[in-house]
Structures are given as structure tokens and as C-alpha cells.
C-alpha positions in Angstrom: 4.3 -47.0 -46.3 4.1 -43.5 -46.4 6.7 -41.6 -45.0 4.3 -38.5 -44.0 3.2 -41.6 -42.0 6.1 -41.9 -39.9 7.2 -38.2 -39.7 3.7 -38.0 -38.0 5.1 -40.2 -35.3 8.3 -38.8 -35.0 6.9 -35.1 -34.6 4.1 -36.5 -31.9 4.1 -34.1 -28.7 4.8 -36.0 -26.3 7.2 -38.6 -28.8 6.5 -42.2 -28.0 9.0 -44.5 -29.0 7.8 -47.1 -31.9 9.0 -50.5 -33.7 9.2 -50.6 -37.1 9.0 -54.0 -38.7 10.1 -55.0 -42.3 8.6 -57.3 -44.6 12.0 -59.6 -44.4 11.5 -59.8 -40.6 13.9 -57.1 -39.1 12.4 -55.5 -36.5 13.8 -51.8 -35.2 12.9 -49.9 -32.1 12.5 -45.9 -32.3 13.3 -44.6 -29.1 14.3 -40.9 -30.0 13.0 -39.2 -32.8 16.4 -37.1 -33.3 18.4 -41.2 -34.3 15.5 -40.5 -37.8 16.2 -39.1 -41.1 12.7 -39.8 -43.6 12.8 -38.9 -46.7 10.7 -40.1 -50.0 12.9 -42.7 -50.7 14.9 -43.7 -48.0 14.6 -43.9 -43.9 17.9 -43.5 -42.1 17.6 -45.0 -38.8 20.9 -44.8 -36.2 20.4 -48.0 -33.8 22.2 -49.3 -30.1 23.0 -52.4 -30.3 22.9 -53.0 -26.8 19.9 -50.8 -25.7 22.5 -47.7 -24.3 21.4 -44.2 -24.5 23.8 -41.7 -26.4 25.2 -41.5 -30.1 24.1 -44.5 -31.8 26.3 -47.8 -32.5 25.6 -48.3 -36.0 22.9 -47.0 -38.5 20.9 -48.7 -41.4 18.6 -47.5 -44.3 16.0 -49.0 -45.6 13.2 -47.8 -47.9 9.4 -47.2 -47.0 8.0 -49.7 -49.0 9.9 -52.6 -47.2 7.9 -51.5 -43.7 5.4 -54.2 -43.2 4.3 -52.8 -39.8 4.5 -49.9 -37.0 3.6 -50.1 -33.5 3.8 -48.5 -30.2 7.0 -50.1 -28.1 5.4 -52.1 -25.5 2.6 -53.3 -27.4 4.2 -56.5 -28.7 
């Protein structure tokens, strides 16, 4: 995927909070586009493991290429 793609949703006015879902089945939920870092190669994403608000539990990177699909949260 392309990340202009995604920095598109993260910059949206008002931001809606999105899943991302990765070819090897992971699934993450965007809720606040400040817990992002996209760049070419790699997406940064800090998570809560637990749904809290706040500074993030844990983070994880992955690349753009392993994103199957996005959708708005809720639509699932």
C-alpha cells in the first residue's frame, strides 16, 4: 500500500479512527493519529493493549506492503 495512502487518513479533518489489517492476519486499530509514524519503508504504530487512552502500551512496525486492508473502525 501506499503510505501517502495512509497519511491521507491520518491528516483527515475531522480524524476518524481506522483498522489496519495485514496480510498474516494481524489486525490494528488507529484511534489517534499522534500513536503513527509513516514513512516509505516502515509504519510505526504505538498500540493499548487493553483499549486505555494515554501513552501507548507497546508499539510495533511493520512495512506498507504487508497491509492487506484499511477500513473505517466500526465498519467490521
Amino acid at each position: 500500500m501506499d503510505p501517502s495512502e495512509i497519511l491521507k487518513l491520518l491528516r483527515a479533518q475531522p480524524f476518524e479512527a481506522f483498522v489496519i489489517h495485514l496480510v498474516d492476519g494481524r489486525r490494528f486499530e488507529v484511534r489517534h493519529p499522534e500513536l503513527m509514524l509513516v514513512t516509505k519503508r516502515s509504519l510505526f504504530l504505538g498500540w493499548h493493549s487493553n483499549g486505555n487512552e494515554g501513552p501507548a502500551d507497546d508499539w510495533v512496525i511493520f512495512s506498507p506492503i504487508a497491509i492487506a486492508t484499511l477500513e473505517p473502525m466500526g465498519s467490521e
